[in-house]
Structure formats: C-alpha cells, structure tokens
C-alpha positions as CSV (number, residue, x, y, z in Angstrom):
1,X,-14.2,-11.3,-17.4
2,X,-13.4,-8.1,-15.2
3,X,-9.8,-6.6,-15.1
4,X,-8.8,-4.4,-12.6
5,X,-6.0,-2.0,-12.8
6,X,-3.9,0.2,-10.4
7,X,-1.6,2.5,-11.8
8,X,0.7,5.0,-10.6
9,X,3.0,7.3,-13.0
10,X,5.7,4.6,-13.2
11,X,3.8,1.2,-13.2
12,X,0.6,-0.1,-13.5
13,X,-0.5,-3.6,-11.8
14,X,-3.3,-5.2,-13.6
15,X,-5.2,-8.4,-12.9
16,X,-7.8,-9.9,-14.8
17,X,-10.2,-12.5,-13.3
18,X,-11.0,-14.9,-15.2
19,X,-13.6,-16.7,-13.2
20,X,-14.7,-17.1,-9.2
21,X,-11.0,-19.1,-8.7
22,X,-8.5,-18.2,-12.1
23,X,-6.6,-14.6,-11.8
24,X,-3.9,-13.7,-14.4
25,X,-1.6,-10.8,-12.8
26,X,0.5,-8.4,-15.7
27,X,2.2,-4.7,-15.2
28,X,2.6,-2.2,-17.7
29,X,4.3,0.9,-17.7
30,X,2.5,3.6,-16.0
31,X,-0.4,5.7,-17.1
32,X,-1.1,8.9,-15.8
33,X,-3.5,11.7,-17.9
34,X,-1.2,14.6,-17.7
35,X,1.1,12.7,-19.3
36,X,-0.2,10.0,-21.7
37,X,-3.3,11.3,-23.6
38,X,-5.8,8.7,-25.5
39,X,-4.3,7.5,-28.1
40,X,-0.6,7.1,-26.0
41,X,-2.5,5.0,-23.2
42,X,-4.4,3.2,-25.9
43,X,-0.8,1.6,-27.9
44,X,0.4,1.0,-24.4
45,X,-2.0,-1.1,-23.5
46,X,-2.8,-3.1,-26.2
47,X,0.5,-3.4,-27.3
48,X,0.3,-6.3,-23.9
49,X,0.3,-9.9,-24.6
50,X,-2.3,-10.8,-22.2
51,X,-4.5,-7.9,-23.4
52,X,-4.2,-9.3,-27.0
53,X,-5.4,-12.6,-26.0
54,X,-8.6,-11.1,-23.7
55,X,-9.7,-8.4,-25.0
56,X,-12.7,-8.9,-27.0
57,X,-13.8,-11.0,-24.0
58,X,-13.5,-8.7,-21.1
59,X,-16.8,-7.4,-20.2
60,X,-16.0,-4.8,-17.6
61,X,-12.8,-2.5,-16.3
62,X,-12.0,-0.7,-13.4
63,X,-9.2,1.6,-13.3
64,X,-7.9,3.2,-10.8
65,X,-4.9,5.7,-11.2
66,X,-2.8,9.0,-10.4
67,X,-3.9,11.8,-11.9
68,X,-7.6,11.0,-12.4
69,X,-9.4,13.6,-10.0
70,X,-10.1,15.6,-12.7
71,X,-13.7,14.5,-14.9
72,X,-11.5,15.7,-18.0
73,X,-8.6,13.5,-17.5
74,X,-10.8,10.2,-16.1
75,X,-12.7,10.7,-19.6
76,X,-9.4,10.9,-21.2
77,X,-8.1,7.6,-19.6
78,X,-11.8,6.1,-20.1
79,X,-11.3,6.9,-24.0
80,X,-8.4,5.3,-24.4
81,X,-9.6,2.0,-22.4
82,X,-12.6,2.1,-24.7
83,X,-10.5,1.7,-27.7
84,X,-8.8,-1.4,-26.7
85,X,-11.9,-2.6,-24.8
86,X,-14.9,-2.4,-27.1
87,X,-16.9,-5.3,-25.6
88,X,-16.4,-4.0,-21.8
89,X,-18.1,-1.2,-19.1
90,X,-15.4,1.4,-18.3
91,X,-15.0,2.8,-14.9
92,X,-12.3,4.6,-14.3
93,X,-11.4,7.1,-10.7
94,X,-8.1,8.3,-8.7
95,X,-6.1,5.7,-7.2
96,X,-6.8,7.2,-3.7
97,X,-10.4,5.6,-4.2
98,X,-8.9,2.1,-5.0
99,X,-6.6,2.1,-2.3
100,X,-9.7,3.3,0.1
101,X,-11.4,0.0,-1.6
102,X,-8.6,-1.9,-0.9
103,X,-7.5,-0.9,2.2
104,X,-10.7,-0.2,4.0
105,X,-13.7,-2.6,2.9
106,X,-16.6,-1.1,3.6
107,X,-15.5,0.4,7.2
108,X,-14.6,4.3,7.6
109,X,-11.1,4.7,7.8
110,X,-8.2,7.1,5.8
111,X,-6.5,5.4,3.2
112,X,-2.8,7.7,2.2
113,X,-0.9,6.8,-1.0
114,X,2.6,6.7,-0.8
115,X,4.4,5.5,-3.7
116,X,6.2,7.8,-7.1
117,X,3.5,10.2,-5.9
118,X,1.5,10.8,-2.4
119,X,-2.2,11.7,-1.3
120,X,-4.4,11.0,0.9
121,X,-8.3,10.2,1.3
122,X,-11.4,9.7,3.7
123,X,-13.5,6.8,3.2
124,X,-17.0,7.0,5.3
125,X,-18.3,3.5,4.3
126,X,-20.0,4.4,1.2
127,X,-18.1,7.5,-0.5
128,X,-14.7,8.5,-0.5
129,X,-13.7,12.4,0.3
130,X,-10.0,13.9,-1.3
131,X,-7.4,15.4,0.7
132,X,-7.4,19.3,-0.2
133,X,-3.8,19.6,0.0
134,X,-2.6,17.6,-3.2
135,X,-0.2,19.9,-5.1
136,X,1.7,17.5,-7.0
137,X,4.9,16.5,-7.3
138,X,6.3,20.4,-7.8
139,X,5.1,21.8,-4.9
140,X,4.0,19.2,-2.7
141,X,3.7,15.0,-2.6
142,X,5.4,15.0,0.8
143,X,6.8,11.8,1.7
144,X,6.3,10.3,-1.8
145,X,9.6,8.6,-4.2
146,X,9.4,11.8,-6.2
147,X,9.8,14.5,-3.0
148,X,12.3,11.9,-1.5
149,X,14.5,11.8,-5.0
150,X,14.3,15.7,-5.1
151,X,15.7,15.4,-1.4
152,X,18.1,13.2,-2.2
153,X,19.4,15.2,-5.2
154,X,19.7,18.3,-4.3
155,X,22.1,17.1,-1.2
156,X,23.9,15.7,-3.6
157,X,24.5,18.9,-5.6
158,X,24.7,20.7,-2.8
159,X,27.2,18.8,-0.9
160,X,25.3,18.5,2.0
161,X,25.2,14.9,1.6
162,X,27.6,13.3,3.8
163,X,30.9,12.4,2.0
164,X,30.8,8.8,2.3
165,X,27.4,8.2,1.2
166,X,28.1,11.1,-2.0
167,X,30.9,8.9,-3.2
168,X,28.3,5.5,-3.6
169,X,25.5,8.1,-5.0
170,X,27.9,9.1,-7.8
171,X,29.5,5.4,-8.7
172,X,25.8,4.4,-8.5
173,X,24.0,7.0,-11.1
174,X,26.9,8.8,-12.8
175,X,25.2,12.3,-12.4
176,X,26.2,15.6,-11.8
177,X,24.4,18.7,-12.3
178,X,23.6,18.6,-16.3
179,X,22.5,15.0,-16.0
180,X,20.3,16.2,-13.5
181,X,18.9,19.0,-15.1
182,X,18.2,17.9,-18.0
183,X,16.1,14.7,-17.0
184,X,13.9,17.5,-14.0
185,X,13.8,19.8,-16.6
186,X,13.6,19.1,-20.0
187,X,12.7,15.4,-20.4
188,X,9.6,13.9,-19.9
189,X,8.2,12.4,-16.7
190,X,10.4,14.4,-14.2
191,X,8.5,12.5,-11.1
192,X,9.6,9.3,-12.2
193,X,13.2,10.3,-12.4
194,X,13.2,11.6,-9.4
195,X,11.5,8.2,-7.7
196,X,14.0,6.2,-9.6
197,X,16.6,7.5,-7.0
198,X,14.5,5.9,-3.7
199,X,16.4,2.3,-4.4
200,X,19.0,3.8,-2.7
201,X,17.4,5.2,0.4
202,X,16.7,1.4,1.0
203,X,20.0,0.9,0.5
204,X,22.0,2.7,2.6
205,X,19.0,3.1,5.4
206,X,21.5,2.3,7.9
207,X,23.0,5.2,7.3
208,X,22.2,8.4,9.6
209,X,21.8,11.0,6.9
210,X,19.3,8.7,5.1
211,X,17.2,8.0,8.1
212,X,16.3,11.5,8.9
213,X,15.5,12.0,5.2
214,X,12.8,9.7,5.7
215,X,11.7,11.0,9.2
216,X,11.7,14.5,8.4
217,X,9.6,13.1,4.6
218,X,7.1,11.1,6.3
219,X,6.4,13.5,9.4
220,X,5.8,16.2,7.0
221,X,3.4,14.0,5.4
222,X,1.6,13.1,8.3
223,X,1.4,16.6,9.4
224,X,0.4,17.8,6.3
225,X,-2.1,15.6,4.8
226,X,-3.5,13.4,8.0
227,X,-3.3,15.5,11.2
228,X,-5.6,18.6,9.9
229,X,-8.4,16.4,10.1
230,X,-10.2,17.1,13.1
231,X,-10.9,13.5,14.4
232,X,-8.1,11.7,12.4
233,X,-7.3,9.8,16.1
234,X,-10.5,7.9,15.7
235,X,-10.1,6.1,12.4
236,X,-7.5,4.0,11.5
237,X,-4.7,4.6,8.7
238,X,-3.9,2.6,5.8
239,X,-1.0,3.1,3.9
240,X,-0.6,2.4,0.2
241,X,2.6,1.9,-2.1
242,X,6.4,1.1,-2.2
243,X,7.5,3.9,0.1
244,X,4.9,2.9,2.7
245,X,6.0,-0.6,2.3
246,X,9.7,-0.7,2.3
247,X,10.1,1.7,4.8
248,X,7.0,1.1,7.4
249,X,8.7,1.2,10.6
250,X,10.2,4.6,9.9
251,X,6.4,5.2,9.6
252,X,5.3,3.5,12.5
253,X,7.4,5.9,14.5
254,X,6.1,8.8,13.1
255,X,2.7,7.6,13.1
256,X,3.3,6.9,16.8
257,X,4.5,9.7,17.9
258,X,1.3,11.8,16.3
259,X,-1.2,9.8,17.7
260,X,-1.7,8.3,14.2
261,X,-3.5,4.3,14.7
262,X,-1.7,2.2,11.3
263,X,-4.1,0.0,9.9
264,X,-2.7,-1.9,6.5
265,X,-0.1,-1.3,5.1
266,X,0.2,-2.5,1.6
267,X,2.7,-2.4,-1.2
268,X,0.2,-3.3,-4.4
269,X,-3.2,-3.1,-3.2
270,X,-4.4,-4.9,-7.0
271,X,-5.3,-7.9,-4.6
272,X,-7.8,-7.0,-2.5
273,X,-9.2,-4.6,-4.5
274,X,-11.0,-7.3,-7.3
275,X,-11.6,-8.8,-3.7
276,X,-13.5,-6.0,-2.8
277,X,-14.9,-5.3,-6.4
278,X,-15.8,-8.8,-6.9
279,X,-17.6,-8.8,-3.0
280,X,-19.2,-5.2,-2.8
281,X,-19.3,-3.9,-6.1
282,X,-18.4,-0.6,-7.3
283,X,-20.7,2.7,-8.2
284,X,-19.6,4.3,-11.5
C-alpha cells in the first residue's frame, strides 16, 4: 500500500491507495516542522482511524509539506512518520515539489503554492529548483491566507476598513485589538490564525475594498516570486491551494496583465500526485 500526503500548516490531505483501482481519502490537522516536532506529528497521526487500521500494512510514504526545505526538519517529519510506519519506505520533501509533481507531470513548467502559506518553484522535467525569495509568513508569503489575514486585520484595527464591511468583520469574529494580539503574538500557530480570516474575503468579494486586497496580494506575488525569472513567459504557471482556487480569476487578471501563461490551477493537488507517483515514480 503507498499513502501519499500533502500538508500545509492547517490541514493535511492524505490518500492511501489501496490497490491499481481502491483509494481511501482522510485529512488531519496540519503538520509543519517548525511547529510540531517528532513525537507531536507522531500522536497526530496515529491517533487517525484509517491509519490504525493500515498501518502495519503500508509499505511506502510520500510526504510532501510546508516547512520541509530544510534536511533537519524533513528528517524531523521522516522520524515521526517512521514511528507510526514501521513496515514502510519514508520519503518526505517541501510541498512546492509535490505540487511541481502534481501540477506539471514530467513537463518544465513553475508550479506557485498559494494556500495558509505561499512559494513558488521551477520544475525542469527531472528536478525541481526553490524560489529564493521564501521569507515566511513574518516577512513575506505574499498573496498567501496568512499575508491576506494580516491585511485584513490590520484595516480592521486601523479603521481603514470601510465602515460597512468593519461592522460584519466585528459580528463575524468578535475581535478587537487584545483578541488579536494575543492569538499573533503569544499563541501558537500565528499563520493559521491569520488564514482563518480569508473565509471572509470570499465573502464579501463583491465588495470594492476586498477586491483590491486581493489584486494588490496576488500582484505582489507575481511580481515577487514569478516575474524575476528571466524567461518565466515561456513556461506555463500552475497554481496550488485554496487561495489560488477560490479566487482564480482575480488571478487570471493579474497573471494577464504580466504576461504570466496559467496552466492548472488546483485546490488539493493529493489527486494527481499518487497519479504521478503511481505513473513516474519518485527519487528519494
């Protein structure tokens, strides 16, 4: 049996094949290394009903997940895998590399992440090559849930939000500036708070104030992450992740208007990516 997973800081999408035709489809919470070490990404996982029942007969697992360009922190995640997974080969890389599977097949092409966090990769056929602008969700992850949440609440505090639209903000989350302090600042998982507020963006996208959000937040992606590349107008684009998906004609325009060719655009690439494993294989 293989199982595949895709994870991002909030969720992880797993499915486990159980033979050429049978696939069995579960999500966990997320996992991401700089936040859940070994033994916290161990419980979580086999604390799952489906991994309980499989476990002992799954013979390989690819993972694929934020936060796992760094050898230290894929070991980390690999570790805890093993635990749970005694019988099975571990593979584990950076989500960018499973959306590159997914997205691409074995034809060159950038695959860009857009989901609780952003980044962006090449994919020549055979290896995939980072973005070198990645700075997380502090500093950078432009046009992901987490830079579009801090957007979103800091008009809020600022009262730069139109008034209208800060009236349904507050009835919807009950927030002011302690709540909101307190969660960025002191709780755990800071990005996932902060993604938690996108719902609305979708909500109210009719709104003016909302649409430029998202124009000015994807635009500064593109211009960021995908136009530096010398001969980005050759290749095609794929996107990957829930803000790519739910708002993809926002990102058609800015795409458009920098000369950017779309390719797929997928909201959980866990799909095609056993396709791909099962088809082409993967290197570990």
């Amino acid at each position: 049996m293989i199982l595949v997973a895709d994870s991002g800081s909030s969720k992880t999408d797993w499915i486990l094949s159980m033979d050429a035709q049978n696939t069995i489809e579960f999500s966990t919470k997320g996992i991401n290394p700089y936040f859940n070490n070994d033994k916290e990404i161990s419980r979580l996982v086999a604390h799952e009903p489906e991994v309980k029942k499989y476990a002992d007969q799954i013979t390989e697992v690819y993972f694929f997940g934020e936060g796992c360009s760094n050898p230290d922190k894929r070991e980390m995640v690999s570790n805890g895998l093993s635990n749970v997974f005694k019988n099975a080969f571990i593979n584990v890389e950076n989500d960018a590399i499973g959306s590159a599977y997914a997205t691409c097949g074995s034809s060159k092409g950038f695959t860009c992440v857009l989901g609780s966090g952003s980044n962006i990769a090449f994919f020549d056929g055979e290896q995939v090559h980072y973005g070198v602008h990645s700075l997380g969700f502090v500093l950078g992850n432009e046009g992901s849930g987490a830079y579009f949440g801090k957007q979103l609440i800091t008009s809020f505090l600022y009262e730069t939000m139109p008034k209208g639209l800060r009236r349904a903000f507050k009835e919807e989350f009950k927030v002011d500036k302690e709540v909101v302090i307190k969660n960025v600042y002191q709780k755990p998982l800071p990005n996932i708070y902060l993604s938690s507020f996108v719902p609305f963006m979708d909500k109210y996208r009719s709104d003016e104030f909302i649409e430029e959000l998202l124009l000015k937040g994807l635009e500064q992606f593109i211009v960021t992450h995908i136009v530096p590349y010398p001969d980005y107008r050759k290749y095609p684009c794929h996107f990957v992740g829930s803000v790519a998906w739910h708002f993809r004609d926002v990102l058609q325009i800015v795409c458009d208007k920098h000369h950017v060719k779309v390719g797929k655009v997928l909201q959980r690439p866990i799909g095609e990516l056993l396709k791909y494993i099962q088809q082409e294989g993967v290197k570990a």
